[in-house]
TORLUMVEX-751516 format. One record per residue (C-alpha): x, y, z; residue number from 1. Coordinates in steps of 0.1 Angstrom, whole numbers, always signed. Example, Ala and Ser with C-alpha at 12.3 -4.5 7.8 and 13.67 -1.06 7.14 Angstrom:
BEGIN
PT    c1    c2    c3 resi
PT  +123   -45   +78    1
PT  +137   -11   +71    2
This chain:
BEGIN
PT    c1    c2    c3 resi
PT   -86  -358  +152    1
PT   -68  -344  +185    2
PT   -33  -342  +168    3
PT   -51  -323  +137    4
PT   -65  -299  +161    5
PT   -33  -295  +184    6
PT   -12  -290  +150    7
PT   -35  -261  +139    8
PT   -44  -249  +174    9
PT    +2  -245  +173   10
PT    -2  -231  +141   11
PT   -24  -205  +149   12
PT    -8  -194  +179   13
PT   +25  -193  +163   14
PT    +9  -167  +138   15
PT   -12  -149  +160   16
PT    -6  -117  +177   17
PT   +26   -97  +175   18
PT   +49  -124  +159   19
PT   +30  -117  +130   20
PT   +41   -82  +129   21
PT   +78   -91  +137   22
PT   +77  -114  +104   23
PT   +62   -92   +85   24
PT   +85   -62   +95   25
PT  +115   -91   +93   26
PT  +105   -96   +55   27
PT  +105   -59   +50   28
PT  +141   -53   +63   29
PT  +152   -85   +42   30
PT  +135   -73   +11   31
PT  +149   -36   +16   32
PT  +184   -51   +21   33
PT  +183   -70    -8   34
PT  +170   -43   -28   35
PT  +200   -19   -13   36
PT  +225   -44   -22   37
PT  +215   -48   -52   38
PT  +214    -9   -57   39
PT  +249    -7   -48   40
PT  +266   -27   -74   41
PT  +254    +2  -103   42
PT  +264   +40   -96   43
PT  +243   +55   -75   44
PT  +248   +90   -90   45
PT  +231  +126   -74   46
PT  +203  +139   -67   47
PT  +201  +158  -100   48
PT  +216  +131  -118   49
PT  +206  +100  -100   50
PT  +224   +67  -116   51
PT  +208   +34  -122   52
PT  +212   +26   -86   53
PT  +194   +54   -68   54
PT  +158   +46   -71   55
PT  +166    +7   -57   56
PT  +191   +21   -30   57
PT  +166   +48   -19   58
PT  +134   +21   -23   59
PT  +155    -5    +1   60
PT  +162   +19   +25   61
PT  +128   +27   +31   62
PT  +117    -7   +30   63
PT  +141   -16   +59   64
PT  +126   +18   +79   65
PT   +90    +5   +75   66
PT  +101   -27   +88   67
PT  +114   -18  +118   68
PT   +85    +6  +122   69
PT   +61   -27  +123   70
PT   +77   -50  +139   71
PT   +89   -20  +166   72
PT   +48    -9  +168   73
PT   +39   -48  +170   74
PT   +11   -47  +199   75
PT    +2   -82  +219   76
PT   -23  -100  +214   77
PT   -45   -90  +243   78
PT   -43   -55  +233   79
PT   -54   -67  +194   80
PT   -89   -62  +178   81
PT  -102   -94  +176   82
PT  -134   -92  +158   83
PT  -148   -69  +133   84
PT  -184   -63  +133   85
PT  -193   -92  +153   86
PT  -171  -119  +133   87
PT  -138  -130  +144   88
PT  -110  -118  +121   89
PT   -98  -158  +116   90
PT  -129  -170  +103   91
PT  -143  -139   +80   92
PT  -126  -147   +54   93
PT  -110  -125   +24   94
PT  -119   -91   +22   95
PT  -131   -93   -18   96
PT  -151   -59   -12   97
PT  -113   -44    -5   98
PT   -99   -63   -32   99
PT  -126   -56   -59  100
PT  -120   -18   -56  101
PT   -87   -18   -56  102
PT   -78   -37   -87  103
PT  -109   -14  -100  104
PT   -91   +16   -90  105
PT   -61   +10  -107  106
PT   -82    -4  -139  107
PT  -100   +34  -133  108
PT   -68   +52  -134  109
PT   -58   +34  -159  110
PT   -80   +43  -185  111
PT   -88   +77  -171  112
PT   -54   +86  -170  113
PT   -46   +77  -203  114
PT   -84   +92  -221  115
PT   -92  +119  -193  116
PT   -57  +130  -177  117
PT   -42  +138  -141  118
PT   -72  +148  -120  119
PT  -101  +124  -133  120
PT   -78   +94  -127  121
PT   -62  +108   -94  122
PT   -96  +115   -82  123
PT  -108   +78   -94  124
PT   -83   +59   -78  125
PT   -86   +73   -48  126
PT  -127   +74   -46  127
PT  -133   +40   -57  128
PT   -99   +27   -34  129
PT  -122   +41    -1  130
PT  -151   +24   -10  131
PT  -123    -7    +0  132
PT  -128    +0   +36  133
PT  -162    -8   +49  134
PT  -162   +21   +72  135
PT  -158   +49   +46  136
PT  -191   +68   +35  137
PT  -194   +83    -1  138
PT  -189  +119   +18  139
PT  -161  +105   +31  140
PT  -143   +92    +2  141
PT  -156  +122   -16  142
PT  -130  +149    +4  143
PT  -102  +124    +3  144
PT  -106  +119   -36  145
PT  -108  +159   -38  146
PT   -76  +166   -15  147
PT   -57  +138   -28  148
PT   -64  +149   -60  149
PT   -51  +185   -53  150
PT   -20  +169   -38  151
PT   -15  +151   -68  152
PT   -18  +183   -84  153
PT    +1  +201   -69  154
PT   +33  +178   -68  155
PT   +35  +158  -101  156
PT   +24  +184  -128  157
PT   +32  +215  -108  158
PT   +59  +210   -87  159
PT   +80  +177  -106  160
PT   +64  +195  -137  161
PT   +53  +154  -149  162
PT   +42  +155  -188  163
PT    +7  +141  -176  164
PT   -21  +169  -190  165
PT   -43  +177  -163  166
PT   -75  +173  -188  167
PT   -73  +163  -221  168
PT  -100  +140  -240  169
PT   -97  +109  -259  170
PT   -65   +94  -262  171
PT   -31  +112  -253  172
Protein backbone atom coordinates (compact mmCIF):
# COMPACT_ATOMS: atom_id res chain seq x y z
CA UNK A 1 0.00 0.00 0.00
CA UNK A 2 3.15 2.36 0.64
CA UNK A 3 4.40 2.13 -2.99
CA UNK A 4 0.66 2.91 -4.25
CA UNK A 5 0.72 5.88 -2.16
CA UNK A 6 4.40 7.03 -3.00
CA UNK A 7 3.41 6.48 -6.91
CA UNK A 8 0.37 8.78 -6.56
CA UNK A 9 1.83 11.13 -3.88
CA UNK A 10 4.84 11.48 -7.35
CA UNK A 11 2.08 11.78 -9.49
CA UNK A 12 0.52 14.43 -7.93
CA UNK A 13 3.34 16.52 -7.29
CA UNK A 14 4.56 16.06 -10.75
CA UNK A 15 1.12 17.73 -11.89
CA UNK A 16 0.77 20.09 -9.27
CA UNK A 17 1.50 23.76 -9.25
CA UNK A 18 3.17 25.61 -12.14
CA UNK A 19 4.36 22.50 -14.24
CA UNK A 20 0.91 22.18 -14.98
CA UNK A 21 0.70 25.56 -16.59
CA UNK A 22 4.09 24.93 -18.52
CA UNK A 23 2.37 21.76 -20.15
CA UNK A 24 -0.52 23.12 -20.82
CA UNK A 25 1.14 26.34 -22.45
CA UNK A 26 3.76 23.60 -24.06
CA UNK A 27 0.58 21.87 -25.80
CA UNK A 28 -0.62 25.23 -27.00
CA UNK A 29 2.61 26.26 -28.77
CA UNK A 30 2.80 22.61 -30.23
CA UNK A 31 -0.78 22.65 -31.33
CA UNK A 32 -0.33 26.31 -32.82
CA UNK A 33 2.78 25.10 -34.68
CA UNK A 34 1.30 22.40 -36.09
CA UNK A 35 -1.63 24.30 -37.17
CA UNK A 36 0.85 27.06 -38.78
CA UNK A 37 2.66 24.48 -40.61
CA UNK A 38 0.06 23.04 -41.84
CA UNK A 39 -1.28 26.56 -42.95
CA UNK A 40 1.65 27.12 -44.88
CA UNK A 41 1.62 24.44 -47.40
CA UNK A 42 -1.85 26.24 -49.07
CA UNK A 43 -1.61 30.04 -50.12
CA UNK A 44 -2.02 32.14 -47.61
CA UNK A 45 -3.52 34.97 -49.71
CA UNK A 46 -4.51 38.82 -48.19
CA UNK A 47 -6.35 40.28 -46.07
CA UNK A 48 -9.13 40.99 -48.47
CA UNK A 49 -8.63 37.88 -50.22
CA UNK A 50 -7.44 35.48 -47.61
CA UNK A 51 -6.40 31.94 -49.20
CA UNK A 52 -7.12 28.57 -47.78
CA UNK A 53 -4.27 28.96 -45.50
CA UNK A 54 -4.98 32.18 -43.68
CA UNK A 55 -7.48 31.31 -41.10
CA UNK A 56 -5.10 28.09 -39.90
CA UNK A 57 -1.89 30.26 -40.16
CA UNK A 58 -3.50 33.16 -38.27
CA UNK A 59 -5.40 30.46 -35.67
CA UNK A 60 -1.64 28.77 -34.98
CA UNK A 61 -0.16 31.79 -34.41
CA UNK A 62 -2.32 32.77 -31.71
CA UNK A 63 -2.31 29.46 -30.22
CA UNK A 64 1.49 29.63 -29.81
CA UNK A 65 0.95 33.48 -28.20
CA UNK A 66 -1.54 32.03 -25.61
CA UNK A 67 0.88 29.45 -24.87
CA UNK A 68 3.59 31.35 -23.98
CA UNK A 69 1.29 33.66 -22.13
CA UNK A 70 0.44 30.53 -19.61
CA UNK A 71 3.19 28.94 -19.19
CA UNK A 72 5.15 32.69 -18.90
CA UNK A 73 2.13 33.74 -16.10
CA UNK A 74 2.56 30.06 -14.46
CA UNK A 75 2.45 31.04 -10.55
CA UNK A 76 4.09 28.37 -7.83
CA UNK A 77 2.38 26.44 -6.01
CA UNK A 78 2.56 28.33 -2.69
CA UNK A 79 1.16 31.31 -4.31
CA UNK A 80 -1.89 28.90 -5.84
CA UNK A 81 -5.53 28.84 -4.53
CA UNK A 82 -5.86 25.76 -3.04
CA UNK A 83 -9.37 25.25 -2.00
CA UNK A 84 -12.54 26.61 -3.16
CA UNK A 85 -15.25 27.08 -0.76
CA UNK A 86 -13.79 25.04 1.88
CA UNK A 87 -12.99 21.90 -0.39
CA UNK A 88 -9.66 21.22 -1.84
CA UNK A 89 -9.48 21.63 -5.60
CA UNK A 90 -8.08 17.70 -5.91
CA UNK A 91 -10.82 16.15 -4.26
CA UNK A 92 -14.07 18.28 -5.53
CA UNK A 93 -14.45 16.68 -8.33
CA UNK A 94 -15.84 17.87 -11.91
CA UNK A 95 -17.45 20.92 -12.16
CA UNK A 96 -20.90 19.51 -13.97
CA UNK A 97 -22.77 22.87 -12.83
CA UNK A 98 -19.97 24.60 -15.40
CA UNK A 99 -20.36 21.91 -17.77
CA UNK A 100 -24.20 21.67 -17.87
CA UNK A 101 -24.47 25.35 -18.89
CA UNK A 102 -22.15 25.39 -21.22
CA UNK A 103 -23.15 22.56 -23.50
CA UNK A 104 -26.78 24.28 -22.70
CA UNK A 105 -25.53 27.45 -24.00
CA UNK A 106 -24.42 26.42 -27.08
CA UNK A 107 -27.71 24.06 -27.46
CA UNK A 108 -29.46 27.75 -26.61
CA UNK A 109 -27.69 29.45 -29.33
CA UNK A 110 -28.29 27.02 -31.37
CA UNK A 111 -31.77 27.00 -31.67
CA UNK A 112 -32.26 30.64 -30.94
CA UNK A 113 -30.02 31.57 -33.44
CA UNK A 114 -31.38 29.70 -36.06
CA UNK A 115 -35.63 30.42 -34.85
CA UNK A 116 -34.97 33.85 -33.04
CA UNK A 117 -31.72 35.52 -34.71
CA UNK A 118 -28.42 37.39 -33.53
CA UNK A 119 -29.34 39.02 -30.21
CA UNK A 120 -31.73 36.29 -28.45
CA UNK A 121 -28.96 33.68 -29.08
CA UNK A 122 -26.02 36.10 -28.29
CA UNK A 123 -27.74 37.15 -25.21
CA UNK A 124 -28.46 33.23 -24.41
CA UNK A 125 -25.20 31.99 -24.66
CA UNK A 126 -23.75 34.27 -22.76
CA UNK A 127 -26.50 34.35 -19.78
CA UNK A 128 -26.86 30.76 -19.34
CA UNK A 129 -22.61 30.35 -19.94
CA UNK A 130 -22.40 32.65 -16.37
CA UNK A 131 -24.60 30.73 -14.55
CA UNK A 132 -21.17 28.16 -15.15
CA UNK A 133 -19.29 30.03 -12.61
CA UNK A 134 -20.66 29.61 -9.09
CA UNK A 135 -19.83 33.16 -8.19
CA UNK A 136 -21.88 34.94 -10.85
CA UNK A 137 -25.44 36.31 -9.70
CA UNK A 138 -28.46 36.60 -12.18
CA UNK A 139 -27.66 40.64 -12.09
CA UNK A 140 -24.48 39.68 -12.92
CA UNK A 141 -24.87 37.63 -15.76
CA UNK A 142 -27.72 39.80 -16.77
CA UNK A 143 -25.19 43.03 -17.82
CA UNK A 144 -22.67 40.68 -19.28
CA UNK A 145 -25.46 38.96 -21.54
CA UNK A 146 -26.67 42.64 -22.44
CA UNK A 147 -23.02 44.11 -23.31
CA UNK A 148 -21.93 41.04 -24.93
CA UNK A 149 -24.78 41.05 -26.80
CA UNK A 150 -24.31 44.76 -28.05
CA UNK A 151 -20.77 43.74 -28.88
CA UNK A 152 -22.01 41.07 -30.86
CA UNK A 153 -24.06 43.56 -32.39
CA UNK A 154 -22.14 45.83 -33.14
CA UNK A 155 -19.25 43.68 -34.87
CA UNK A 156 -20.83 40.77 -36.80
CA UNK A 157 -24.03 42.30 -38.38
CA UNK A 158 -22.91 45.92 -38.30
CA UNK A 159 -19.46 46.18 -38.69
CA UNK A 160 -18.50 42.38 -40.74
CA UNK A 161 -22.09 43.10 -42.07
CA UNK A 162 -22.73 38.85 -41.13
CA UNK A 163 -26.15 37.65 -42.99
CA UNK A 164 -27.48 36.62 -39.41
CA UNK A 165 -31.01 38.80 -39.04
CA UNK A 166 -30.90 40.39 -35.77
CA UNK A 167 -34.76 39.16 -35.11
CA UNK A 168 -36.58 37.12 -37.15
CA UNK A 169 -39.21 34.31 -36.07
CA UNK A 170 -39.56 30.82 -36.83
CA UNK A 171 -37.14 29.36 -38.95
CA UNK A 172 -34.60 31.37 -41.20
Amino acid sequence: MDGQATADAGRQRFLSGYRRDYYGGALMCLIGAGAVAQGLNYSFGSLTHMGPGFFPTCLGVILILLGMSIAGTAKRPSVRKTQHEGVPLESSGPEWRGWFCIVASIVAFVVLGNWGGLLPASFAVTFISAFGDRDNTWKSALALAAVITLISVVVFWWALQLQFPLLTWGRS
